[in-house]
C-alpha positions as CSV (number, residue, x, y, z in Angstrom):
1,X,-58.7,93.7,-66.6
2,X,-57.4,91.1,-64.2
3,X,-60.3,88.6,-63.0
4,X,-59.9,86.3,-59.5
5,X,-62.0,84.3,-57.7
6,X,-62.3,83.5,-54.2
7,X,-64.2,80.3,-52.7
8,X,-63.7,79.1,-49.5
9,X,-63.9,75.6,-50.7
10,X,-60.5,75.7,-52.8
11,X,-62.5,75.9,-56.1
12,X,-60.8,79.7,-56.8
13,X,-57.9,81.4,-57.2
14,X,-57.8,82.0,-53.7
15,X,-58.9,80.9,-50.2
16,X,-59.3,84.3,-48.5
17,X,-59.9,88.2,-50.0
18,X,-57.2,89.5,-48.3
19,X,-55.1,87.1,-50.3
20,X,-56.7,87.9,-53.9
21,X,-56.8,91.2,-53.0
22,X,-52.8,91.2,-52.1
23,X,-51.9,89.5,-55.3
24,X,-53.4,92.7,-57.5
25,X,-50.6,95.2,-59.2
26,X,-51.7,98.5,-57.7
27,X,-51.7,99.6,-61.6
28,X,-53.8,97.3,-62.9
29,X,-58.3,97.2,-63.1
30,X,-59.0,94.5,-61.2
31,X,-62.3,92.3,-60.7
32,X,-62.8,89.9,-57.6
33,X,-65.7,87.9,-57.5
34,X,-65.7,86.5,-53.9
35,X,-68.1,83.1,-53.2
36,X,-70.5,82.4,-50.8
37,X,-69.1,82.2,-46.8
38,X,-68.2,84.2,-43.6
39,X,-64.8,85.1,-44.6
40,X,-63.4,86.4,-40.9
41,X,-60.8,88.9,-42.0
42,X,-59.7,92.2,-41.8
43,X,-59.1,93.5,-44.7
44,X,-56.9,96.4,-46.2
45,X,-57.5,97.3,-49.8
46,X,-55.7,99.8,-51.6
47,X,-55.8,99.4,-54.8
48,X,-55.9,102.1,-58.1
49,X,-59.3,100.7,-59.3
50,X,-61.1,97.6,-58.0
51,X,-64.5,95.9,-57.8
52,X,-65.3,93.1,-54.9
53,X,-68.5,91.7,-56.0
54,X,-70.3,88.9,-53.3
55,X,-72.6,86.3,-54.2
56,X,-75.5,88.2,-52.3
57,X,-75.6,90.4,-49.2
58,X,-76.7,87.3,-47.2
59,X,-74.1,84.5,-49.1
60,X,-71.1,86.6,-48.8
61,X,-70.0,88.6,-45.5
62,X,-66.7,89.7,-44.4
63,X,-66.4,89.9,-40.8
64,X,-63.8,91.1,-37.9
65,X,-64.5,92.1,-34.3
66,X,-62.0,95.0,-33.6
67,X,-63.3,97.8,-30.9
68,X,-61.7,101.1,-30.1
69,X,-61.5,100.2,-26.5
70,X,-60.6,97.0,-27.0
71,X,-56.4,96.1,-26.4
72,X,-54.3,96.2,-29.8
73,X,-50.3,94.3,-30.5
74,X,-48.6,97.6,-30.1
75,X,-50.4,97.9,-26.3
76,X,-52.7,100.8,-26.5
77,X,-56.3,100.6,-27.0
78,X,-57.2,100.3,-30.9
79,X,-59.2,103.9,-31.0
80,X,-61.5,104.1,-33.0
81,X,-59.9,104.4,-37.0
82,X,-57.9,101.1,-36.4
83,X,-60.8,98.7,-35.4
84,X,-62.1,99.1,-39.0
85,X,-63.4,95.5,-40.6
86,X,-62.5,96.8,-44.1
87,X,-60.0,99.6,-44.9
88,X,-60.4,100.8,-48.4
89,X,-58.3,103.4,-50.3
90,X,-56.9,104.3,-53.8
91,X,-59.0,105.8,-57.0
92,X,-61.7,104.0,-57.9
93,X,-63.4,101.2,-55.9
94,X,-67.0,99.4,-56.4
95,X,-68.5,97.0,-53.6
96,X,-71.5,94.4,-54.6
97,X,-73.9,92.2,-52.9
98,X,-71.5,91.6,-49.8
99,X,-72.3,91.8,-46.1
100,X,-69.5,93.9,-44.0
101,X,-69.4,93.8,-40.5
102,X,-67.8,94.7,-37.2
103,X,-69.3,92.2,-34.9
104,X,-67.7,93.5,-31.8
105,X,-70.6,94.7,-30.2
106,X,-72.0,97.5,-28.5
107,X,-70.0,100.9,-28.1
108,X,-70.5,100.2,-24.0
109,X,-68.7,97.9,-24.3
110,X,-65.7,97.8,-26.5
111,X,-65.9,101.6,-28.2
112,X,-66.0,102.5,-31.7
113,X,-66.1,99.8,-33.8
114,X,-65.8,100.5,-37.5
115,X,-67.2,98.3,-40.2
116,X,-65.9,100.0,-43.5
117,X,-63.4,102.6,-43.5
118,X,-63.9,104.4,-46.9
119,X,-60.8,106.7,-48.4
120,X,-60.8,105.8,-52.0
121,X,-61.6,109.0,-54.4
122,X,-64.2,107.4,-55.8
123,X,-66.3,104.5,-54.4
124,X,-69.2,102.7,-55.1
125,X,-71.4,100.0,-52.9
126,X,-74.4,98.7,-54.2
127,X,-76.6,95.9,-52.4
128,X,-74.3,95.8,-49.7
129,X,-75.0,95.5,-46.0
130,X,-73.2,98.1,-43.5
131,X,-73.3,96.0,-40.4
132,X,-72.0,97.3,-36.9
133,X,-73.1,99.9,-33.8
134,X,-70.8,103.2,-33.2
135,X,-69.3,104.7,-36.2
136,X,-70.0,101.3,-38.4
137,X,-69.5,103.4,-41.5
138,X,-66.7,106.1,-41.9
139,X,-67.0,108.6,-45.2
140,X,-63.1,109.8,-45.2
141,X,-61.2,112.4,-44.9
142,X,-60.7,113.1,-41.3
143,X,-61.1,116.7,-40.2
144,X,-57.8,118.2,-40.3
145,X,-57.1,118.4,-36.0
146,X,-57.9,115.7,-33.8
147,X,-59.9,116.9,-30.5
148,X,-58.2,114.5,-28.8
149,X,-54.5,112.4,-28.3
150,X,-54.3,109.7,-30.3
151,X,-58.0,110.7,-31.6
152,X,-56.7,109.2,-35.5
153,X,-54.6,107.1,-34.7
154,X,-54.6,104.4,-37.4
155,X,-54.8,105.3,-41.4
156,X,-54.1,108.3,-42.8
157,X,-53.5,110.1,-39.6
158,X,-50.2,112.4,-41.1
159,X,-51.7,112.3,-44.6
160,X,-52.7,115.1,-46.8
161,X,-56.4,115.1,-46.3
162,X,-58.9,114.3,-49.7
163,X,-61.9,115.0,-50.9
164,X,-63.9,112.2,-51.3
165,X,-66.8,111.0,-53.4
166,X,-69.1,108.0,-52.0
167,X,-72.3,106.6,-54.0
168,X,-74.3,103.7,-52.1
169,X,-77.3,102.8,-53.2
170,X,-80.0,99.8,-52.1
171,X,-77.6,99.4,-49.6
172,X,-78.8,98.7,-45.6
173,X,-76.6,100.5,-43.1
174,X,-76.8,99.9,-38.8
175,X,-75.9,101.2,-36.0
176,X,-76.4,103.5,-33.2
177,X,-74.0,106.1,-32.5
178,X,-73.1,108.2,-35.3
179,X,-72.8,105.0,-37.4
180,X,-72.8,107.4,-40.4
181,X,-69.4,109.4,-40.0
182,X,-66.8,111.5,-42.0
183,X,-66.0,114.5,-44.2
184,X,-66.9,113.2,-47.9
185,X,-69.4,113.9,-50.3
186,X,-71.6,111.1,-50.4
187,X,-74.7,110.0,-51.9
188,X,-77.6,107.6,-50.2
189,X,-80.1,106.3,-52.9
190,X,-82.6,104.1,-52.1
191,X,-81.0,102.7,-49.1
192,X,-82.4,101.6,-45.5
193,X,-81.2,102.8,-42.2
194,X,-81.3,101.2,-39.3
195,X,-81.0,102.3,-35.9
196,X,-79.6,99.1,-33.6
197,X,-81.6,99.5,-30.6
198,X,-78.9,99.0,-27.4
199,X,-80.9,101.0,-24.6
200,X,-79.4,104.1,-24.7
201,X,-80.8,107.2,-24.3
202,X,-80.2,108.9,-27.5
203,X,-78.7,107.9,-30.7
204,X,-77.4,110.2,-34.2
205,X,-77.8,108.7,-37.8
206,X,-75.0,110.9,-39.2
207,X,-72.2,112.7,-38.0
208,X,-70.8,115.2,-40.6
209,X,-67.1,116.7,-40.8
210,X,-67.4,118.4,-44.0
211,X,-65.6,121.9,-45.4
212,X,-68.3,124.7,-45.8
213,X,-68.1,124.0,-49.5
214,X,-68.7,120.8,-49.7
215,X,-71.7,118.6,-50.5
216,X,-71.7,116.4,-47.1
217,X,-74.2,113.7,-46.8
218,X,-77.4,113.0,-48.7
219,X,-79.8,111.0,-48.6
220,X,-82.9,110.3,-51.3
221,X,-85.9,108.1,-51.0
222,X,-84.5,106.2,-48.4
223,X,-85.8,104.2,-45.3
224,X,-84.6,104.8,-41.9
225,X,-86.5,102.1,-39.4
226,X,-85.4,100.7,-36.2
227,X,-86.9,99.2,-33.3
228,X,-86.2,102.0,-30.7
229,X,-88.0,103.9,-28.7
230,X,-90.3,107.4,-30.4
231,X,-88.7,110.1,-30.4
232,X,-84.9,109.1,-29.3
233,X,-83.1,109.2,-32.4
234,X,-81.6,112.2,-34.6
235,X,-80.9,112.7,-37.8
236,X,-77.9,114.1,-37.5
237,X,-75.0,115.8,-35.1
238,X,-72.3,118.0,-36.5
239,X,-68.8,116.1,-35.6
240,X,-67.5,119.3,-36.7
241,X,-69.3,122.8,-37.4
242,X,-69.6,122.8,-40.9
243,X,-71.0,119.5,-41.3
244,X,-73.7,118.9,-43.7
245,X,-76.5,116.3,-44.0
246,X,-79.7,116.2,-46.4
247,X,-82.7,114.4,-45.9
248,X,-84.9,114.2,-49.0
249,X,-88.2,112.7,-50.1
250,X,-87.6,109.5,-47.2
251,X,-89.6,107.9,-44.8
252,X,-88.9,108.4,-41.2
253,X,-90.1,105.9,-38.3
254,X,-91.4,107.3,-35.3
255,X,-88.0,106.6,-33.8
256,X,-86.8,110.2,-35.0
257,X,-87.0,112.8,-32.9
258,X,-89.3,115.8,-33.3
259,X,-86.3,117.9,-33.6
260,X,-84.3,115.7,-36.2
261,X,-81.1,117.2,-35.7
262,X,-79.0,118.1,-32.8
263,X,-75.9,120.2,-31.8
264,X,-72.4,118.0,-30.7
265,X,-72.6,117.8,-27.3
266,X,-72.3,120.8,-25.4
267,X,-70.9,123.1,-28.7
268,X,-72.5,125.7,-29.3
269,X,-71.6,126.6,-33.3
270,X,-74.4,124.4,-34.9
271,X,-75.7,127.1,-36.6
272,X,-72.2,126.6,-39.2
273,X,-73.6,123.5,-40.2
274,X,-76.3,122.9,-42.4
275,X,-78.8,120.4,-42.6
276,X,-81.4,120.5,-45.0
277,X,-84.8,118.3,-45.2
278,X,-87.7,118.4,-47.9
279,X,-89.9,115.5,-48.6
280,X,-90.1,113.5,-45.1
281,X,-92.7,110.8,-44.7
282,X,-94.0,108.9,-41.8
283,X,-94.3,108.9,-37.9
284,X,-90.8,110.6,-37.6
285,X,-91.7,113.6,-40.1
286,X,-92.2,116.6,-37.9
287,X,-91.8,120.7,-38.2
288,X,-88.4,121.1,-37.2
289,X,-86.5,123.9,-35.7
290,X,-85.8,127.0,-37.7
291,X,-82.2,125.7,-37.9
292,X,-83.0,123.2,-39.8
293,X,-83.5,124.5,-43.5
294,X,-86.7,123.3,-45.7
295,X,-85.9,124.3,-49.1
296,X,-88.2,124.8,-51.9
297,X,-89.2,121.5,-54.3
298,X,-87.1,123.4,-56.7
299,X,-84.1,123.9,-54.5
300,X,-84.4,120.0,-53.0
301,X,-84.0,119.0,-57.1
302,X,-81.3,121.2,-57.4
303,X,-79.4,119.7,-54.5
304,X,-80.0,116.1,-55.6
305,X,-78.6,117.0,-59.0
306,X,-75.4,118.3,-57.5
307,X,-75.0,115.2,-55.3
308,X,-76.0,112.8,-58.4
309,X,-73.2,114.8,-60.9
310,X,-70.5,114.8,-57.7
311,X,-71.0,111.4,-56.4
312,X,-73.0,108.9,-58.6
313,X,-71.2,107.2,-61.1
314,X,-72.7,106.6,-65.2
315,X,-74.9,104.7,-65.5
């Protein structure tokens, strides 16, 4: 295995991540241990198997301010899949104790604004903070067809498109709009989300793209807090109609809407997608419509066991 270090202060083997991460043979196991600091970059890893590993969520962030309205060199807007702060790709990648963050601001503003852009087949983030407000947090692939021009624009737009498996755990994500996005299979242990309160009317945790057959997003014995109003925030929203999300055995503040889940817009297919919640806790918990499927103790296990065999990695 290949070992760098990366310390602002010259002590390393290099100044900046983008560097160390650069100077890895796509073939080789890498390990970069990255030292305390706000290292502004935006970074592009790909890379067949690699580990980043802070010095702590709160020592080590990685920062960049990109929005999808915001103006980009080739002189079109950025969109919204090349304002990422961190692009990730290749086989097998594992993210510790780092901060990553789009500090653009508010989707009013500036758009989409994407904090980590996730496409390896396997990845791993533990103890990291997700930092950002719309669509901080993008679980690849992209749905097959954009809905709009220039809707992908950015990574992976003409590529074959790849099932995924994601595994975060004590990790804090935030945002407000759909900060939770994409088509993989990916698994939430133990992790807090938080709804960034920017005085809008209505904000969505997830926003799922998965195949029918696929696992979508789960989430177990999690937190999701924020400091907006009751009743204004939902679960999820289906970015496409077979989306999936699973809420199970988490605490819910009274920021979740007695519904939990809503359809995309004005679309009427939501009953394709599926989401699923057992377990709730807190002001937030609430009957939910009949859409919304409650499934047995027995049937919650079974679908955390699928998510743990798909996504989490041995332990």
């Amino acid at each position: 295995m290949l070992n760098l270090t990366v310390a602002q202060d010259g002590s390393g083997d290099y100044a900046s991540i983008s560097e160390a991460v650069l100077a890895v043979p796509y073939e080789l196991e890498a390990e970069i241990t990255i030292g305390p600091g706000v290292y502004r970059e935006k970074l592009v890893c790909e890379k067949r198997r690699i580990t980043l590993r802070g010095a702590g969520a709160d020592a080590t962030r990685l920062v960049w301010g990109d929005g999808g309205r915001l103006p980009h060199p080739d002189g079109r807007s950025t969109h919204t899949f090349r304002s990422y702060t961190a692009f990730f790709s290749g086989e097998q990648l594992t993210v510790e104790d780092l901060t990553i963050e789009n500090d653009a601001g508010p989707g009013s503003a500036v758009g989409q604004a994407v904090a980590a852009y996730v496409d390896s087949a396997r990845a791993v983030f533990r103890r990291v903070k997700l930092l950002g407000n719309q669509d901080t947090l993008f679980c690849a692939p992209l749905p097959e067809k954009e809905r709009e021009k220039d809707g992908f624009l950015g990574p992976r737009t003409f590529a074959p498109r790849r099932a995924t498996a994601q595994y975060y755990q004590n990790c804090e994500i935030a945002g407000d709009i759909d900060f939770i996005f994409g088509g993989a299979d990916a698994l939430f242990e133990q992790c807090t989300l938080r709804t960034v309160d920017n005085h809008i009317p209505h904000s969505y945790i997830t926003a799922p793209s998965g195949p029918a057959d696929g696992l979508g997003f789960v989430f177990w014995d999690c937190d999701f807090v924020s400091d907006c109003p009751a009743g204004t925030i939902y679960l999820g929203r289906p970015w496409r109609p077979t989306g999936k999300t699973a809420v199970l055995d988490c605490r819910l503040g009274a920021h979740i809407s007695p519904e939990g889940f809503i359809g995309w817009n004005d679309r009427t297919d939501t009953d394709l997608a599926q989401f699923v919640e057992a377990g709730s806790s807190g002001e937030g918990a609430a009957p939910r419509p009949a859409w919304v499927h409650t499934p047995s103790a027995a049937d919650a296990a079974a679908l955390l066991a699928r998510a743990r065999k798909r996504c989490r990695p041995e332990l």
